[in-house]
N, C-alpha and C positions, 0 to 999 in steps of 0.2 A: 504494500500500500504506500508507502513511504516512498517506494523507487518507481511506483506510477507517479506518487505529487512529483519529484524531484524531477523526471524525466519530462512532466508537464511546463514546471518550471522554468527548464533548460528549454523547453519547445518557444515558450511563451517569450523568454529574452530574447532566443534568436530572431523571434516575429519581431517584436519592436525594434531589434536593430536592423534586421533588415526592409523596413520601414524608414528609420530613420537615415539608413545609406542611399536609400530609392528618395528621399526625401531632398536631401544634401544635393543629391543630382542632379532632381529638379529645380533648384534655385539656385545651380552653379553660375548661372548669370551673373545673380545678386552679387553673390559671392564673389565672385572675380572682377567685378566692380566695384565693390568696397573694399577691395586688397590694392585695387589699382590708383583708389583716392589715397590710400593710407601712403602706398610708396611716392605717391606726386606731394604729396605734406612733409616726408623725410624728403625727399631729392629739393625739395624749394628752401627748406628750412637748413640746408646741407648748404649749397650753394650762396646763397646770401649769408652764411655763417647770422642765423636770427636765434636766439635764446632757445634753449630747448624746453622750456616750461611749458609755453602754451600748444606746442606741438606733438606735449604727449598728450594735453589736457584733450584734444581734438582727436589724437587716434584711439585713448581710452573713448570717447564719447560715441566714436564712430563704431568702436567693436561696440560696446556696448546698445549702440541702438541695431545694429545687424544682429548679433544675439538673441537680441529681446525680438525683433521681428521675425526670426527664426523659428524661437519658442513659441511665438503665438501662433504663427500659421503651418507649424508642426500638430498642432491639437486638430486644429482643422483637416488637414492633410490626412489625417491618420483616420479618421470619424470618416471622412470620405471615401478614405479606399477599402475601409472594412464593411462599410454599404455593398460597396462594390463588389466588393469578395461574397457578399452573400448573395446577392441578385445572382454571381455567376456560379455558386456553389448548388443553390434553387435549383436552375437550370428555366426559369420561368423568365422572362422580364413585365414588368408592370412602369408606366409612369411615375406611380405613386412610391414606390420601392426606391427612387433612386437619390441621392439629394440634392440640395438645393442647385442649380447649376450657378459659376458665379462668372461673372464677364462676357462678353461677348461672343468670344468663342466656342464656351460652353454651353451654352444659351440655343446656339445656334446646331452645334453634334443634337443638342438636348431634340430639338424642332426636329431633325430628322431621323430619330429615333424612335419617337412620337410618331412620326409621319409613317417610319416603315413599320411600328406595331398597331397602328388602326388597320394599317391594308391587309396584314397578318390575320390580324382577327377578322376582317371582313373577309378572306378566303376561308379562315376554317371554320365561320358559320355559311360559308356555299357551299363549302364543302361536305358539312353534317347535314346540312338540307337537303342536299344532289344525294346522299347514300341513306337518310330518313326515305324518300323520294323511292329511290332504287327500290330499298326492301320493300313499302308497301307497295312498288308496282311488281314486282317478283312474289309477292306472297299473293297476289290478288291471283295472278298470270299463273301459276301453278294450281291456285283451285279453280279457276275457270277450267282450264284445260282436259282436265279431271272429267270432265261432263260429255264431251264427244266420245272419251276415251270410252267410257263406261259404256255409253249410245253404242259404238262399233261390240263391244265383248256381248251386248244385250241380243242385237241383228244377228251376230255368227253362230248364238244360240239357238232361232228358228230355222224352222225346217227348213222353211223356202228363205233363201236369200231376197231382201230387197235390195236391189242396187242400186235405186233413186237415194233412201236412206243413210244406206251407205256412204256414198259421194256425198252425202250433204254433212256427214259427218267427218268422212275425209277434208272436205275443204275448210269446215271449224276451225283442225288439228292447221293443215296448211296456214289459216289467218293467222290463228295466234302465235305460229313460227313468223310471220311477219312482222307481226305488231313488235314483236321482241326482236327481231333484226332492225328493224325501223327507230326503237328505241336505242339500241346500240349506237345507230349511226349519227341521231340526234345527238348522243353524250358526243359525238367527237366532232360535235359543229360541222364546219364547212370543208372540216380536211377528205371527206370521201366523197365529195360533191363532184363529180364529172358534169360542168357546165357546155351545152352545145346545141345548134337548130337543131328543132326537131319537130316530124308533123303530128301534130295534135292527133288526126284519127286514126297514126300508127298505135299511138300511146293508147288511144282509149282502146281499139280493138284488142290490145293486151289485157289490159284489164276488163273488158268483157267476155274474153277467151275462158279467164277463169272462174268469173261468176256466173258462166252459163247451168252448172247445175244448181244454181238456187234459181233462176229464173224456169227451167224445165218441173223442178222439185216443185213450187208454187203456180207454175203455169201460170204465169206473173206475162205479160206483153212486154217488149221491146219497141221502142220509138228513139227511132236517130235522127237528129236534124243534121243543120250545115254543120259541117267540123273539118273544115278546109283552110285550115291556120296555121302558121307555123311560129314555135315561140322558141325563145331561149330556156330552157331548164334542163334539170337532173332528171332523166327519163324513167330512172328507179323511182324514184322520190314520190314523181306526179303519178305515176302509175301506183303507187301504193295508195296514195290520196282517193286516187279516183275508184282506186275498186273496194277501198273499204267505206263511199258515201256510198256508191250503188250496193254493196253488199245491204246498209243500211233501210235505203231505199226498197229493194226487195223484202227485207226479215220484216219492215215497218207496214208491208201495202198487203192488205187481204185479200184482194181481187184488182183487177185495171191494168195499171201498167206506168211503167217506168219510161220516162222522157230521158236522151242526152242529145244537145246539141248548142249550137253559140247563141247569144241571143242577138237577134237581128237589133243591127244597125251598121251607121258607116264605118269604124273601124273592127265591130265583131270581136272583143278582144275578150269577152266574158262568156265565158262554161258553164248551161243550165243543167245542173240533175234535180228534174222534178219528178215527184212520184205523187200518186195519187189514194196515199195512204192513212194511219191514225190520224197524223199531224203531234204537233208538239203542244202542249200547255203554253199558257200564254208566260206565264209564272217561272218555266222552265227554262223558256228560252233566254233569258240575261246569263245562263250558267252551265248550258251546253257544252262551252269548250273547256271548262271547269273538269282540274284532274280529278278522275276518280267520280264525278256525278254521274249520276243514272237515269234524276229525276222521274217521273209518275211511269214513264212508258219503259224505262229501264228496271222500273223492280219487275213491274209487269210481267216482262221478259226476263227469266231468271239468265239467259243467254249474255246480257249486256256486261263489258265490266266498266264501262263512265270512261275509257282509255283510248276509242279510237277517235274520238271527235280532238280531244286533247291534241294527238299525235297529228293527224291531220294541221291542225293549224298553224302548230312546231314547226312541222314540214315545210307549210307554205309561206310561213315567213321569213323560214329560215334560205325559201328559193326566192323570196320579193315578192310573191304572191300575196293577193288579199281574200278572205273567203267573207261569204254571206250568207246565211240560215233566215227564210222567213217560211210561216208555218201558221197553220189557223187546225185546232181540231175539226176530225171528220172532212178536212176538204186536202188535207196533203201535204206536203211541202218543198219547197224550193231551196236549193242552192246553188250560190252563186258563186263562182272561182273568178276572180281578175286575173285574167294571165299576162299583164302587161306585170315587166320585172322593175319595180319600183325601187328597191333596194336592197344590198346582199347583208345577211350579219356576218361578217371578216374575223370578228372577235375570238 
């Protein structure tokens, strides 16, 4: 016990001198400035042969006030650096942790220290947001999934195969492998974005290529208009857009039929998918694009997970695109795509 205190002891002098030597270093200025008045006071007093009285009276005074300014901003020196030693011992930094800054240059590290731990902090609450975000989009996305799954082992169970069934449970499985590659590309902004012309009614015939067995499944009608345009975008992108609204469109219309085509005028720059189905609540519609909502016609449908309208809009503005939803229950509803490319997000 005695050779822990001693060995404490011996820790704790070395800290103060080497403090005090780190210390000495930093005011070697001073210091070498008040050794260089003291030799100009002997060499003036040397040379004019003047009294040595008042020439020690002035280098006693002169140590003596360098001492004393030594000792006092030694107190402070030492209070400051053992702050310092613990903010970096933490391993944490805080503003509030560190002390006072003094002068202008300090003042000034201090602002940009400040400056670099708000941005800190403001990434690693995007960051707990983006991975909060993640798990409840991956926990929802694993029990939806779950539901085609069971559909397909249910079908393979009867005698007779239905193969309408089937494929409409096949293609479930297919969306939601979408929606989750779709969200993938989203996390990586605009680095997977292949921007180039491209014809609108190549893209759309893609994506009605594979919504064709919910349209056979519902015996749901087809309606194409003009779609004779050619725009700039990510051809993946728009084609996931566009076949997870007609998917919508379809799963939403009990009988009629599904509209795609531009809507007439002189530059034709906007994409109608209008269907003639529930329609949306009036109530519902400010929060559509809202992650994770479902609102009246998504509980309804236990099928819904509140994620593709989300993903959709992501999509389209992350290609400059503008989307539009208007909607009246029991008469249908419209969507509007702007395909003129307004703006990219770079970010």
């Amino acid at each position: 016990m005695e050779h822990s205190e001693e060995t404490g002891d011996i820790s704790g002098r070395q800290k103060g001198e080497g403090h005090w030597k780190t210390y000495l270093k930093d005011r070697r200025s001073e210091i070498v400035l008040s050794g260089v008045l003291m030799l100009l006071v002997v060499l003036v007093y040397s040379l004019y042969g003047l009294p040595w009285g008042p020439a020690c009276y002035v280098l006693v005074l002169d140590g003596a006030i360098l001492l004393t300014t030594l000792a006092m901003g030694y107190g402070r020196y030492r209070r400051k650096l053992q702050a310092l030693s613990d903010v970096k011992n933490q391993g944490e930094y805080s503003p509030a942790c560190l002390p006072k800054p003094e002068g202008a240059a300090e003042t000034t590290y201090r602002q940009i220290l400040d400056g670099l731990y708000e941005k800190r902090k403001e990434e690693a609450e995007f960051y707990a947001a983006s991975v909060w975000e993640a798990r409840q989009y991956y926990t929802r996305w694993s029990h939806q999934i779950k539901t085609p799954i069971a559909g397909i082992r249910l079908l393979l169970q009867e005698e007779e195969l239905n193969r309408s069934e089937l494929n409409r449970e096949l293609y479930r499985i297919q969306q939601y492998v979408e929606m989750v590659l779709q969200y993938q590309r989203l996390e990586g902004k605009s680095d997977d974005l292949v921007l180039r012309e491209y014809n609108l009614e190549k893209i759309i015939k893609q994506a009605l290529k594979k919504t064709a067995v919910l349209f056979h499944h519902k015996e749901i009608a087809l309606e194409l208009g003009d779609l004779d345009y050619r725009l700039v975008t990510d051809e993946k992108c728009l084609a996931f857009v566009i076949e997870q609204l007609v998917a919508n469109a379809v799963k939403y219309t009990r009988n009629g039929k599904v509209f795609l085509g531009l809507e007439p005028g002189q530059e034709a720059s906007v994409l109608l998918i209008r269907d003639t189905g529930i329609g949306i609540r009036k109530e519902d519609l400010p929060r559509i694009f809202d992650w994770g909502y479902t609102g009246y016609n998504g509980r309804e449908n236990h099928y819904s997970t509140g994620i593709g309208l989300s993903l959709c809009r992501q999509t389209l503005e992350l290609l400059g695109h503008g989307i539009r939803i208007e909607s009246e229950p029991g008469k249908g509803t419209c969507v509007s795509i702007d395909l003129t490319q307004k703006s990219l997000e770079q970010d």
